[in-house]
TORVODREN-537688 format. One record per residue (C-alpha): residue in one letter; x, y, z. Coordinates in pm, whole numbers, plus 32768, in hexadecimal, padded with zeros to 4 digits. Last residue first. Layout:
<pts>
aXYZ/...
</pts>
This chain:
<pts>
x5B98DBE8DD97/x5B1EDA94DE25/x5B56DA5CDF91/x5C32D941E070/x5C8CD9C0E1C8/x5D5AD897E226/x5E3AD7A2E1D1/x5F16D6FAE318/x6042D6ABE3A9/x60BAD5BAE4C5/x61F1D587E4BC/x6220D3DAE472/x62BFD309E59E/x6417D2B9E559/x644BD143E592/x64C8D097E44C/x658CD19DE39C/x663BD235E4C6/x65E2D0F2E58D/x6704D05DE474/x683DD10EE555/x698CD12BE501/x6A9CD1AFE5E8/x6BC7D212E545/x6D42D299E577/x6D4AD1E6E6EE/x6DC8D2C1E801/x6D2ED1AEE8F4/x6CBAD2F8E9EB/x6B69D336E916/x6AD5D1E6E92A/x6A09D20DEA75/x6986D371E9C9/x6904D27BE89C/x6826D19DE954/x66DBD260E957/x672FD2D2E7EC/x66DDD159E77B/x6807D089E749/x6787CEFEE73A/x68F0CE8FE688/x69E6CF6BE5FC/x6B58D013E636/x6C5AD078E56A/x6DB6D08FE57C/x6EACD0E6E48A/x6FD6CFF3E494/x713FCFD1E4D7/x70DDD122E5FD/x7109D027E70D/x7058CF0EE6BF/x7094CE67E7F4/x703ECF73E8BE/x6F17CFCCE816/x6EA0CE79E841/x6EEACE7DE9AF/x6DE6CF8EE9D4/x6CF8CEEBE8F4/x6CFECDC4E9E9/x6CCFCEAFEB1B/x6B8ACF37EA66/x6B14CDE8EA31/x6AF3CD81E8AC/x69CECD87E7A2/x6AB6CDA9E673/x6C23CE3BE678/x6C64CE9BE511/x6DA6CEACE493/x6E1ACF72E393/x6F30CF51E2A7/x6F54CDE4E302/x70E9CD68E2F8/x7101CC13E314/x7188CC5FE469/x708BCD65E4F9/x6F6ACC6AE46F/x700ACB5AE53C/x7048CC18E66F/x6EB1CC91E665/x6E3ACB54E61C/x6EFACAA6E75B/x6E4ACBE3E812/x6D01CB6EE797/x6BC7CC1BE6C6/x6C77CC56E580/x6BDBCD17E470/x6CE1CD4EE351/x6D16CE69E264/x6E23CE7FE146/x6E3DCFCBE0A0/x6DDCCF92DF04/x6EFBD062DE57/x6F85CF19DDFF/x6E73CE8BDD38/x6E0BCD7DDDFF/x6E65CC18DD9F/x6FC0CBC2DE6A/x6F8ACCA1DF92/x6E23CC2DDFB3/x6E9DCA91DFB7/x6FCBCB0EE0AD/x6ED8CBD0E1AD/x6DE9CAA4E19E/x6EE5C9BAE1EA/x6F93CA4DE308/x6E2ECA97E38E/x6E1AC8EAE363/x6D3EC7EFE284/x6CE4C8D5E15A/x6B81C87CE190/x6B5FC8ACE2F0/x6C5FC9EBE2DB/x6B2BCA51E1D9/x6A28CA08E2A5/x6AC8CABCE403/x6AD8CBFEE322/x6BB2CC5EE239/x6BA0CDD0E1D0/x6C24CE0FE041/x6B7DCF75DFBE/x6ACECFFCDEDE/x69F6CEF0DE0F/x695BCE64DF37/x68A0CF86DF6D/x689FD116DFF5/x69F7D0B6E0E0/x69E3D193E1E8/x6949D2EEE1D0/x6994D409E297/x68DBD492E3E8/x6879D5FAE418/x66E7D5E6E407/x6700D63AE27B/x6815D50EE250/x6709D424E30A/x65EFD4D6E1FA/x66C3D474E0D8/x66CFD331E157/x6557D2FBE197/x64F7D386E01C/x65FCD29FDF56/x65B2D194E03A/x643DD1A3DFD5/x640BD05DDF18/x63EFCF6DE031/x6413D037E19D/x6576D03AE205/x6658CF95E2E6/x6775CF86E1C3/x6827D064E30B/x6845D1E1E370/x6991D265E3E0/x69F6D368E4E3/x6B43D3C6E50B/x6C28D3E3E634/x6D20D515E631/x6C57D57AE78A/x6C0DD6F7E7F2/x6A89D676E769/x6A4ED512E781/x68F7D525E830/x6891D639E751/x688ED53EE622/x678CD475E700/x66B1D581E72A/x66BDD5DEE5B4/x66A7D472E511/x656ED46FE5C5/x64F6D5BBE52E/x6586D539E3EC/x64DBD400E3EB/x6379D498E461/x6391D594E372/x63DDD47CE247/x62B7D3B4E2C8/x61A8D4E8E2CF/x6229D551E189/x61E4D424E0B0/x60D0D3E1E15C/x602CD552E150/x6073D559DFA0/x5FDAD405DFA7/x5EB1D45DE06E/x5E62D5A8DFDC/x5EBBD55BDE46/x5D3ED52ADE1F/x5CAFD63CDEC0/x5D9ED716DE17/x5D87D6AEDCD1/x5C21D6CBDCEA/x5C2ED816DD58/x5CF1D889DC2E/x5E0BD941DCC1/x5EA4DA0BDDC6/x5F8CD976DEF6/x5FE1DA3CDFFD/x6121D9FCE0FB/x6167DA08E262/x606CDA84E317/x60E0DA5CE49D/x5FEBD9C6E567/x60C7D8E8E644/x6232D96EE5FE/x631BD926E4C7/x64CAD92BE4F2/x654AD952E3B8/x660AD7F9E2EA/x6534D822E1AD/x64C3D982E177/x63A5DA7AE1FD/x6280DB55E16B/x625DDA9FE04B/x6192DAC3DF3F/x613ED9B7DE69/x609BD9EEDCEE/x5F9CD8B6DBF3/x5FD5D915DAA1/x60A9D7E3DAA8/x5F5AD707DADE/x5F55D5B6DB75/x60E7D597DB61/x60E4D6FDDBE4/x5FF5D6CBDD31/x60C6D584DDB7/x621BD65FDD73/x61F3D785DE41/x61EED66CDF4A/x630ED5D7DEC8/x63BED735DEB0/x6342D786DFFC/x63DBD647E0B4/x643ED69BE215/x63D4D77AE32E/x6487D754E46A/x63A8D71BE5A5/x6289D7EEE67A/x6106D752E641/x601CD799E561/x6086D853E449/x5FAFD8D2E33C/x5FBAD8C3E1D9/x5EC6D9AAE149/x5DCED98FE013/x5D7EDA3ADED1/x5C8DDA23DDD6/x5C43DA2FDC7F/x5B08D979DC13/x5B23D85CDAEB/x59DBD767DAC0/x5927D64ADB86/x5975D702DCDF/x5887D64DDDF7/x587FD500DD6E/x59A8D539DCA3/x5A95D537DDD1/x59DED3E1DEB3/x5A15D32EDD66/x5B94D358DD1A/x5BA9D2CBDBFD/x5C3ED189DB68/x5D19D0E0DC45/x5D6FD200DD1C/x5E22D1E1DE32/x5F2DD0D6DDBD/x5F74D1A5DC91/x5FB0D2D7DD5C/x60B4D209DDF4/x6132D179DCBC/x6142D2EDDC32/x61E7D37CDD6F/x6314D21EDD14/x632BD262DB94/x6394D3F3DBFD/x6472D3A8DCE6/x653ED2C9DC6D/x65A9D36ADAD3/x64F8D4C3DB16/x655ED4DCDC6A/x6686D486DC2D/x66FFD527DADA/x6650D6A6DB77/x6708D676DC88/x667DD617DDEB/x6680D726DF0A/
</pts>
């Protein structure tokens, strides 16, 4: 769940841009058929079996329209939801609530689908001390909804910008001229707390990052047999992690590397939304 400072510092400014993008100036189809206040109420329904994900920002949608508008939920972020199961009821002005659907539903739908996704693949590294990371792979503007649902699926957060961490990538050994150099450049300008990453997609790369001393090395789109060497070389001088095209179809062939991470942007990029729904809208 978000914090009260968060979500009404980035959240908050984000649901309203949304809703902004929705409705321009009114929401015409609404006040043709309700051109003044009704109460009503109407049910969230699940469609299809996943992870549920998102309530407060769905809560949210209605609130910043109207805070009169009230949520109740029958579940909570991170249960298990079945096809047809009513999760939640939302009661309010009707108009609020016809016109908060869609952006309430998207906003919910996509953070589901992440953390049901997130779910299976989590499960894949279970009785392993491997974790599994998300990526920047995120949709603009919503990467403080889509990471929140990968650590509601079981998976934890990499880096949330480039701000939090230092990972050079094959661009910034480009630019620095050698991994040797890179490693040097970050040691001598990041604060010192800062752990040093580097993405190296060799074995020469993975010496030379061992010996200028990387803090963790990241082994980027390699065989399985040259990951397995790369362990050995590093041998424990480094955390390891590992990245490149890792969808949850892959990640039981990764399991026996002993690595400390795998990350993985189809969590963010890939997950298919969970199908939910509004339904059952009446006045009272």
């Amino acid at each position: 769940m978000f914090d009260p400072i968060t979500l009404k510092l980035h959240a908050d400014p984000l649901i309203m841009s949304a809703l902004q993008e929705d409705i321009t100036s009114e929401d015409v189809s609404t006040n043709c058929v309700m051109p003044g206040p009704k109460k009503g109420t109407v049910d969230l329904i699940a469609k299809e079996d996943g992870i549920i994900c998102g309530l407060q920002v769905f809560e949210r949608v209605f609130t910043l329209l109207d805070d009169k508008t009230v949520t109740e939920y029958y579940v909570q972020d991170g249960d298990s939801v079945t096809a047809g199961q009513r999760l939640a009821c939302v009661t309010g002005d009707i108009r609020v609530l016809l016109s908060g659907e869609r952006t309430a539903l998207n906003y919910l739908q996509r953070m589901s689908g992440i953390a049901t996704y997130t779910h299976e693949a989590a499960a894949l590294l279970k009785g392993t001390k491997t974790w599994l990371l998300d990526t920047r792979k995120t949709t603009p503007n919503n990467r403080l909804f889509e990471k929140y649902a990968v650590r509601v699926g079981g998976g934890h957060n990499h880096r949330y910008n480039l701000t939090d961490g230092v990972l050079l990538k094959d661009n910034h050994i480009g630019a620095a001229g050698s991994v040797t150099k890179a490693i040097q450049m970050a040691r001598a300008y990041a604060p010192f707390v800062r752990k040093i990453e580097i993405e190296v997609e060799t074995l020469d790369q993975v010496k030379e990052a061992v010996d200028a001393g990387a803090d963790i090395i990241m082994l980027d789109n390699m065989t399985h047999e040259a990951m397995a060497e790369a362990m050995r070389i590093i041998s424990g001088r480094a955390e390891v992690e590992v990245s490149g095209n890792v969808t949850k179809e892959k990640i039981a062939a990764l399991t026996d590397l002993g690595v400390n991470y795998i990350s993985s942007g189809a969590l963010t990029h890939s997950a298919p939304i969970l199908d939910l729904s509004l339904k059952h809208l009446h006045a009272l």
